[in-house]
C-alpha positions as CSV (number, residue, x, y, z in Angstrom):
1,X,0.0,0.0,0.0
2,X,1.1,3.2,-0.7
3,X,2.2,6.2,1.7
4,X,-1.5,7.7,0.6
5,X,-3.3,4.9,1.7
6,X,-1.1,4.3,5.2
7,X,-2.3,8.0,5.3
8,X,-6.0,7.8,4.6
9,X,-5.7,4.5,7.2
10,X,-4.4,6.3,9.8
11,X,-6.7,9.6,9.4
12,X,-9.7,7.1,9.1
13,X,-8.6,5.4,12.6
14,X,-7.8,8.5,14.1
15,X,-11.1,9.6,13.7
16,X,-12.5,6.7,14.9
17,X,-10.8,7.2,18.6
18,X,-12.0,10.9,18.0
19,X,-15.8,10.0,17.8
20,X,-15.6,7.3,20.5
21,X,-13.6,10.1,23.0
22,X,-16.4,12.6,22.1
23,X,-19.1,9.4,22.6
24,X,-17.5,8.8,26.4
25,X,-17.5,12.3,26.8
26,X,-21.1,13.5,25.7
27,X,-24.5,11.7,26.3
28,X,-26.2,14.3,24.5
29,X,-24.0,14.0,21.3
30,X,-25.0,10.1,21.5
31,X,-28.9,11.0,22.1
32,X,-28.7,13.2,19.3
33,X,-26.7,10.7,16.9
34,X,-29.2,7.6,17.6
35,X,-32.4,10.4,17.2
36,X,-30.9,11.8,13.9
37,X,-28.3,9.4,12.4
38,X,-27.9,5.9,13.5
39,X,-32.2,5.2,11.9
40,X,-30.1,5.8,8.7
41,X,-28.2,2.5,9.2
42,X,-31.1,0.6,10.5
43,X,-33.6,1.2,7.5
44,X,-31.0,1.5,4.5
45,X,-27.9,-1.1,5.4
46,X,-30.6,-3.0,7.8
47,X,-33.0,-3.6,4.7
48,X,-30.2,-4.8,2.7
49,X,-29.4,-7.1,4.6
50,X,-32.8,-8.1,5.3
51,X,-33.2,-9.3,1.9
52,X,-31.0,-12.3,2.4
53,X,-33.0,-14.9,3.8
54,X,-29.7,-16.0,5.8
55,X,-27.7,-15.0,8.4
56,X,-25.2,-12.2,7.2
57,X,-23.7,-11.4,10.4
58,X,-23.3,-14.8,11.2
59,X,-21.4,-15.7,7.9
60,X,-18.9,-12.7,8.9
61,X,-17.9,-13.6,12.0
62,X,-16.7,-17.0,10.5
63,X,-15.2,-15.1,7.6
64,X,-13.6,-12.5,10.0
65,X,-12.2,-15.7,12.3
66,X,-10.9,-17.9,8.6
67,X,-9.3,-14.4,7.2
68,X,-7.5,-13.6,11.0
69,X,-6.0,-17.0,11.1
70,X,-5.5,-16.9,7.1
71,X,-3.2,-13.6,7.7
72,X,-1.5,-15.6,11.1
73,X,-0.5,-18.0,8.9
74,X,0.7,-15.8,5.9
75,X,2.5,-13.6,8.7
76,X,4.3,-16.9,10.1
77,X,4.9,-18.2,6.3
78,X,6.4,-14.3,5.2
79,X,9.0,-14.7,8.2
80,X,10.4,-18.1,7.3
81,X,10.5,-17.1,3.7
82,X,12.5,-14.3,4.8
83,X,15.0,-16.1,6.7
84,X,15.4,-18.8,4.3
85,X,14.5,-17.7,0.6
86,X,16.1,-13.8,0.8
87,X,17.9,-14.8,-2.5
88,X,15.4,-17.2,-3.7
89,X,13.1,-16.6,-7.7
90,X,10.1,-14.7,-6.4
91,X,11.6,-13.8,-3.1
92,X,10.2,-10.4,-4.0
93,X,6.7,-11.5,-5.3
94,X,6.0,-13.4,-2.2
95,X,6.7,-11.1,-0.1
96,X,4.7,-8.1,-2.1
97,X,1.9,-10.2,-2.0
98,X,2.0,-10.4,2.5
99,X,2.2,-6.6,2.4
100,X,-0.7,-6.7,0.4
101,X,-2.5,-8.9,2.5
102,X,-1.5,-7.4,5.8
103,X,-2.7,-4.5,4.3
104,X,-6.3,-5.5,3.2
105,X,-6.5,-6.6,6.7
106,X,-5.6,-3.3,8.4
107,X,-8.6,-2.0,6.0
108,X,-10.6,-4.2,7.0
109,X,-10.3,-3.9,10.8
110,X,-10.5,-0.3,10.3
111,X,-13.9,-0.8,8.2
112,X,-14.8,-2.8,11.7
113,X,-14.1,-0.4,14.2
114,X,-15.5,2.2,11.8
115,X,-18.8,0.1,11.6
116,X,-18.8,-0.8,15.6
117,X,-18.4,2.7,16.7
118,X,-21.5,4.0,14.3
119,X,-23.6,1.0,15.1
120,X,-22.8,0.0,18.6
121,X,-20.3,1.9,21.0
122,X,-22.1,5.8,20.5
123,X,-25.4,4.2,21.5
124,X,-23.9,2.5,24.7
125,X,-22.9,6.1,25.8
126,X,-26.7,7.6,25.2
127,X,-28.9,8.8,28.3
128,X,-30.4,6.1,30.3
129,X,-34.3,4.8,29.6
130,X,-35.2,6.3,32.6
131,X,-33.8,9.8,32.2
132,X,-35.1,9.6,28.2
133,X,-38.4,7.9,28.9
134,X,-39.2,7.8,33.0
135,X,-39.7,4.4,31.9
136,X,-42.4,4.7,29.2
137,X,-46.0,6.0,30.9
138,X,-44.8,5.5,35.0
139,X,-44.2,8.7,35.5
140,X,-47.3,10.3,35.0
141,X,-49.3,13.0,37.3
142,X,-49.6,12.6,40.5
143,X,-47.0,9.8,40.9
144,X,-43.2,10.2,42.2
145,X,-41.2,12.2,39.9
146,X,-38.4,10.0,38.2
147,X,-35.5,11.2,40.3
148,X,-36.9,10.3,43.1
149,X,-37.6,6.8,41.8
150,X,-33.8,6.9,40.5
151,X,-32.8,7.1,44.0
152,X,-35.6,5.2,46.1
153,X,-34.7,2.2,47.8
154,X,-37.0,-1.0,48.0
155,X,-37.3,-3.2,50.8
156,X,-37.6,-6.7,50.8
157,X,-41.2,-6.7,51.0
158,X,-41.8,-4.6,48.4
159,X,-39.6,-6.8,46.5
160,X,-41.3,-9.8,47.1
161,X,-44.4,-8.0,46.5
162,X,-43.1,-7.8,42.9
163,X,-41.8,-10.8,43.1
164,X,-45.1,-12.3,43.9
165,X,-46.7,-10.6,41.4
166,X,-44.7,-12.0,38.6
167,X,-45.1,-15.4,39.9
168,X,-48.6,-15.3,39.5
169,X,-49.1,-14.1,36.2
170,X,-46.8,-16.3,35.2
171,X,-49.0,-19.2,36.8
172,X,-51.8,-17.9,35.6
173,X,-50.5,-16.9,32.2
174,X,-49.8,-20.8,31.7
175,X,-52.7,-22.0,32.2
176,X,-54.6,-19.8,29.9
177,X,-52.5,-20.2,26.9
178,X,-54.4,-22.5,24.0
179,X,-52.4,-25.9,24.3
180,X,-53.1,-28.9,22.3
181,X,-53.9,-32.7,23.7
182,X,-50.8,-33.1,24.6
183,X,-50.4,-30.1,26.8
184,X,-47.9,-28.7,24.3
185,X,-48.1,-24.6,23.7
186,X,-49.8,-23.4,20.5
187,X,-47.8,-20.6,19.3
188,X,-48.5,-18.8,16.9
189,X,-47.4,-18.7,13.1
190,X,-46.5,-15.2,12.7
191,X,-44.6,-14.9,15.7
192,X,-41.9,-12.7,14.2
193,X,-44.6,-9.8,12.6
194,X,-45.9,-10.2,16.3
195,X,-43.3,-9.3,18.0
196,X,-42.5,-6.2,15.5
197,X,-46.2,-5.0,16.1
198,X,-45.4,-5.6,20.0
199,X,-42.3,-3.0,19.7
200,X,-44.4,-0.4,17.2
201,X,-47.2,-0.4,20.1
202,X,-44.5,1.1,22.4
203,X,-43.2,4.1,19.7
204,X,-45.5,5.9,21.2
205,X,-44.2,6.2,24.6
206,X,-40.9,5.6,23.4
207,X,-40.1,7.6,20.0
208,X,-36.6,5.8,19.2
209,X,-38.5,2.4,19.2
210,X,-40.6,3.4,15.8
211,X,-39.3,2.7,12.7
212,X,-38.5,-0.1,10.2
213,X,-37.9,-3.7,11.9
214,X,-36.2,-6.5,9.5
215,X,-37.5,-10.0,9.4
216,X,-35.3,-11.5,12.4
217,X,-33.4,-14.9,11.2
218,X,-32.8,-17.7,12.6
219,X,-29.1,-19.0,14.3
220,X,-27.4,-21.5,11.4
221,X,-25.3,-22.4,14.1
222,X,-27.2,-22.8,17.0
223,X,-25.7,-25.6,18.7
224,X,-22.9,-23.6,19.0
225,X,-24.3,-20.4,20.9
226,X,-26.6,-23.0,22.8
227,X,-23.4,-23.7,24.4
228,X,-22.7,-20.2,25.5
229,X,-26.3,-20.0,26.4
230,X,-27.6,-17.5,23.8
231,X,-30.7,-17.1,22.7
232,X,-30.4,-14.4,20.4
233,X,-27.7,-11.9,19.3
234,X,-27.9,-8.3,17.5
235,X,-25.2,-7.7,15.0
236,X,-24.5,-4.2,14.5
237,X,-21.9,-4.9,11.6
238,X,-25.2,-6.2,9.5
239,X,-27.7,-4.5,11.8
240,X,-29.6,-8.2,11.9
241,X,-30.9,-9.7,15.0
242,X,-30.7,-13.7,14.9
243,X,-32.6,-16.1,17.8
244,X,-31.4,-19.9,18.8
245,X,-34.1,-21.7,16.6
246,X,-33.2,-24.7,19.7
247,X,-34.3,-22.9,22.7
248,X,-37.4,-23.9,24.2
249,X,-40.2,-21.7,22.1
250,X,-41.5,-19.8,24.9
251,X,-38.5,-17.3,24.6
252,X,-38.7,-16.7,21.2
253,X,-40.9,-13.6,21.1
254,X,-39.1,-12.1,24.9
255,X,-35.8,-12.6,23.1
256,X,-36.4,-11.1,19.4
257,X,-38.4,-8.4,21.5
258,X,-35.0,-8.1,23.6
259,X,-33.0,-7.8,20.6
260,X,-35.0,-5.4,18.6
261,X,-34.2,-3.0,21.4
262,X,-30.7,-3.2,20.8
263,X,-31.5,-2.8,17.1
264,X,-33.2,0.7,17.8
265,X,-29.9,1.6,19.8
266,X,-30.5,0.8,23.5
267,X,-27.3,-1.4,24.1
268,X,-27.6,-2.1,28.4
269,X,-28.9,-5.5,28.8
270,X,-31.2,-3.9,32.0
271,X,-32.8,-2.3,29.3
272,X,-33.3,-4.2,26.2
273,X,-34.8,-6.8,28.6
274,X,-37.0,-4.4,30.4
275,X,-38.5,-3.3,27.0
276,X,-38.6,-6.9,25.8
277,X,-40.7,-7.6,29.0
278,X,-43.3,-4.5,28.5
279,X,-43.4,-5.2,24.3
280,X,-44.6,-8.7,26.1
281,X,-47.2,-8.0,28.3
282,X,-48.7,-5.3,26.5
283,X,-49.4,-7.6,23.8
284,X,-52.8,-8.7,23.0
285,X,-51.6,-12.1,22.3
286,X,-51.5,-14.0,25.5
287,X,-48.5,-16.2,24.4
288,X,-46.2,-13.1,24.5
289,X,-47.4,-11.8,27.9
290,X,-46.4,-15.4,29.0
291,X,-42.8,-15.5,27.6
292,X,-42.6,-11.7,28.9
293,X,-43.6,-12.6,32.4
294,X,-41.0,-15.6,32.2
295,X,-38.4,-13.5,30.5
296,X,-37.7,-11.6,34.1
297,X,-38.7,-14.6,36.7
298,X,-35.6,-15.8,37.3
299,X,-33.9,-12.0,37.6
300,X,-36.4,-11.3,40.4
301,X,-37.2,-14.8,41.6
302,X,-33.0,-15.0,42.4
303,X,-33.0,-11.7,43.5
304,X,-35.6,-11.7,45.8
305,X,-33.8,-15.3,47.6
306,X,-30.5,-13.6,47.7
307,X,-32.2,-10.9,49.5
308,X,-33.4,-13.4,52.1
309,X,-30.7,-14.8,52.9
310,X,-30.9,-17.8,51.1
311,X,-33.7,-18.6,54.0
312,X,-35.8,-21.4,52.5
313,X,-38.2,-21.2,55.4
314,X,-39.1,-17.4,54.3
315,X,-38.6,-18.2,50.5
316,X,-41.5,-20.6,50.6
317,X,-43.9,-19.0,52.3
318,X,-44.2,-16.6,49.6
319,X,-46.2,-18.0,46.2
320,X,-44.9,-20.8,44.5
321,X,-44.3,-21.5,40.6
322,X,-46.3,-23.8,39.3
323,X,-45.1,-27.4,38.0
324,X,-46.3,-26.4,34.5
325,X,-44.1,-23.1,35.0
326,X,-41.3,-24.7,35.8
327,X,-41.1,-27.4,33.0
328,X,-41.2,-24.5,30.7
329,X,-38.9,-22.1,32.6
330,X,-36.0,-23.3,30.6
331,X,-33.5,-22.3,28.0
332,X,-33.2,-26.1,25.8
333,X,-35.4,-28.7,27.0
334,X,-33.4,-32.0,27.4
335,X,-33.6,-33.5,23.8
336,X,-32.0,-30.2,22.6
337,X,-29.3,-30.1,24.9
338,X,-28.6,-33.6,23.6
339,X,-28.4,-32.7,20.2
340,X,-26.1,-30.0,21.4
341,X,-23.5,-32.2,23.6
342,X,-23.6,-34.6,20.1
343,X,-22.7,-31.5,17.9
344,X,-20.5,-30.1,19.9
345,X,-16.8,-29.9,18.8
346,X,-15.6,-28.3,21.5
347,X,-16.6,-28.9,25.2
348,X,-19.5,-26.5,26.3
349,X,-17.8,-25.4,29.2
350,X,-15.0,-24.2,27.5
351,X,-17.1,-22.5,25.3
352,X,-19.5,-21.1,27.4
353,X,-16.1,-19.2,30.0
354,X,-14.7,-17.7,26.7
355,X,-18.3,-16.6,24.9
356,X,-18.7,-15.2,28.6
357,X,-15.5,-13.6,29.4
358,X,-15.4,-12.0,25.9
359,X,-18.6,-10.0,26.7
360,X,-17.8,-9.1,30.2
361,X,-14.6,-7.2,28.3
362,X,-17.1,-6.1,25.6
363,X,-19.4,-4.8,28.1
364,X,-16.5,-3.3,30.9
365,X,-14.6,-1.5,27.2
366,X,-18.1,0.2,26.9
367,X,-18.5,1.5,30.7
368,X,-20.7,-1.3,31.6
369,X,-18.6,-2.1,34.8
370,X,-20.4,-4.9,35.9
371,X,-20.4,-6.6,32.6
372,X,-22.9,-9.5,32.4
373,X,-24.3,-8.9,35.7
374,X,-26.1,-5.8,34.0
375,X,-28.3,-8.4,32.8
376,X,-29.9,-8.9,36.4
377,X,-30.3,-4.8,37.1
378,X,-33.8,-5.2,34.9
379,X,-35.1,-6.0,38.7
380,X,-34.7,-2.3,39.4
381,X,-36.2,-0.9,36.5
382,X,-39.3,-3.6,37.1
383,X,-39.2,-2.4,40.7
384,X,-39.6,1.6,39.8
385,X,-42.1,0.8,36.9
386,X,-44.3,-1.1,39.1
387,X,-43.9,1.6,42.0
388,X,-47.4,2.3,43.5
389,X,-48.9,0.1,40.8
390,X,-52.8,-0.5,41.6
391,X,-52.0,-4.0,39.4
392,X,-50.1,-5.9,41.8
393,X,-51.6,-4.9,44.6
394,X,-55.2,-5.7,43.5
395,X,-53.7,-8.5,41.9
396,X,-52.1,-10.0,45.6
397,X,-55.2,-9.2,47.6
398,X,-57.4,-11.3,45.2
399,X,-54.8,-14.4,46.2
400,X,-56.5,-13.8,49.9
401,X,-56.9,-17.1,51.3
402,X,-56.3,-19.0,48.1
403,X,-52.4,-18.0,48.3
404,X,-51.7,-21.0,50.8
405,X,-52.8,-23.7,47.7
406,X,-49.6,-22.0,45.8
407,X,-47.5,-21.6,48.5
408,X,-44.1,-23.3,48.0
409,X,-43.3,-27.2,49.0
410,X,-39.6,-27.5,48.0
């Protein structure tokens, strides 16, 4: 390459750290880039792609992993030519052709980081839901203003009040949903346009959430992020969102709700699953509301037992999940996780310590300090929505005496 292009390279990657330093620096500049800008990419470059009835963001990760070790190899290959061929035919061919490829490569990581920073680093640095939304419609007169909510803290009844609460929609939830003889869950067959008009129905409280949505794809691979317990992924170099076609179907409309958020720019976990979970329940189809009630059990159901003290006694005097509940309260059922372990080239475990380690760095590089565990911080945005709620407490007093038939026996 010549001295222009190392030139161009190095402006281009210099003003890549530029926009990420002004990014770390500014929420508003980031508010105003995923208002204004960043749609751009979603409904032009996210339509594209859309038009391929595969994965496109799958395909370059395993292009980006054979071209990485391609160039290791080239890079190990140029060195031992070097030492051993200088006066070799072709000596200088050979090793034009290195330069050349090292060089595509420095483009090419460049055209990544360029990508990454537009489509996924300037949106982690945006204002938080609450201080853009006050959490959709919570805030409205008469209740506490959202600062105040910001800074509350919950005691352990309120949060097994909430708690509670979820545990008995689930319950209920479950056994409203049309099953067939054999008890299995009749979903239904436009699932994915569901889940799109689920996220449209919150634009209106929530302006960055309107827009295009693309069709969401399939894993081709999902064996392999089964093992690091995925169930979906958003890929901001194809501005695609994929879901584990393995996992047990009651995630599927949580999770492409959950990664549709990150697709209109909100990159914490807390909230992309908080917004999966109201696209859910404020769904007319009772299906969704299921697999949104279920999508934030085990956040609150955990939290609320840590906060305890890990007391059973106290844990199971509050409502119990249902048997039908638990059975489906699962990532893969056992058959899938079979087919997974018979896939599976390398162990799970290993897999599922780098897959997580990777996005705790991810996360920590973008400011999220306490990397995955930002997942389980939904529980504090579930506990200010539902603040005062007239729902869950009308919702616990109807239990009255009928509570003790749900009370816990493990």
């Amino acid at each position: 390459m010549k001295r222009r292009g190392w030139i161009v390279l190095l402006a281009t990657a210099a003003l890549v750290v530029m926009v990420n330093a002004a990014a770390w620096k500014s929420s508003g500049f980031c508010d105003w880039y995923v208002s204004c800008v960043y749609p751009l990419w979603v409904s032009t470059y996210g339509r594209l792609t859309g038009l391929l009835t595969f994965s496109v963001g799958e395909w370059m990760l395993v292009a980006g992993v054979v071209l990485t070790a391609a160039v290791l190899l080239a890079g190990i290959a140029a060195v031992i030519f070097r030492a051993a061929f200088r006066k070799a035919k072709g000596y200088g061919t050979v090793t034009g052709l290195c330069r050349k490829c090292f060089a595509a490569y420095a483009w090419i990581l460049t055209g990544v980081a360029v990508v990454m920073t537009l489509n996924c680093f300037i949106p982690y640095h945006c204002s938080t839901l609450e201080e853009k939304y006050g959490l959709m419609d919570r805030m409205a007169a008469g209740e506490p203003v959202l600062q105040e909510l910001m800074e509350k803290e919950y005691t352990i009844e309120e949060l097994g009040q909430l708690r509670d609460y979820v545990v008995i929609k689930c319950n209920e939830l479950a056994a409203q949903v049309e099953r067939d003889a054999e008890g299995n869950i009749i979903y239904p067959e436009n699932m994915e346009e569901l889940a799109a008009e689920a996220m449209l129905n919150l634009s209106a409280d929530c302006g960055q959430l309107g827009g295009y949505y693309p069709q969401p794809k399939q894993f081709a691979f999902s064996e392999f992020f089964s093992q690091q317990k995925m169930k979906g992924y958003f890929f901001p170099f194809s501005m695609e969102i994929n879901y584990n076609s393995l996992m047990h179907e009651i995630n599927r409309p949580a999770t492409i709700c959950h990664e549709y958020a990150h697709l209109k720019g909100f990159m914490y976990e807390e909230e992309a699953n908080m917004i999966g979970f109201l696209a859910c329940i404020r769904s007319s189809d009772l299906t969704f509301q299921y697999s949104g009630y279920l999508s934030v059990l085990n956040y609150i159901n955990n939290e609320f037992y840590d906060a305890v003290g890990r007391d059973m006694q106290v844990y199971a005097s509050h409502v119990g999940i249902s048997p039908q509940v638990r059975r489906e309260n699962v990532f893969l059922e056992e058959k899938a996780w079979e087919k997974v372990e018979q896939k599976a080239v390398i162990s799970t475990e290993v897999v599922d310590k780098v897959s997580d380690k990777l996005s705790q760095t991810s996360m920590v590089l973008n400011g999220v300090e306490d990397g995955i565990l930002s997942y389980t911080r939904v529980v504090g945005l579930l506990l200010h929505y539902f603040d005062g709620a007239a729902e869950v407490q009308e919702t616990l007093a109807a239990i009255g005496e009928g509570q003790e038939l749900l009370v816990q026996s493990e």
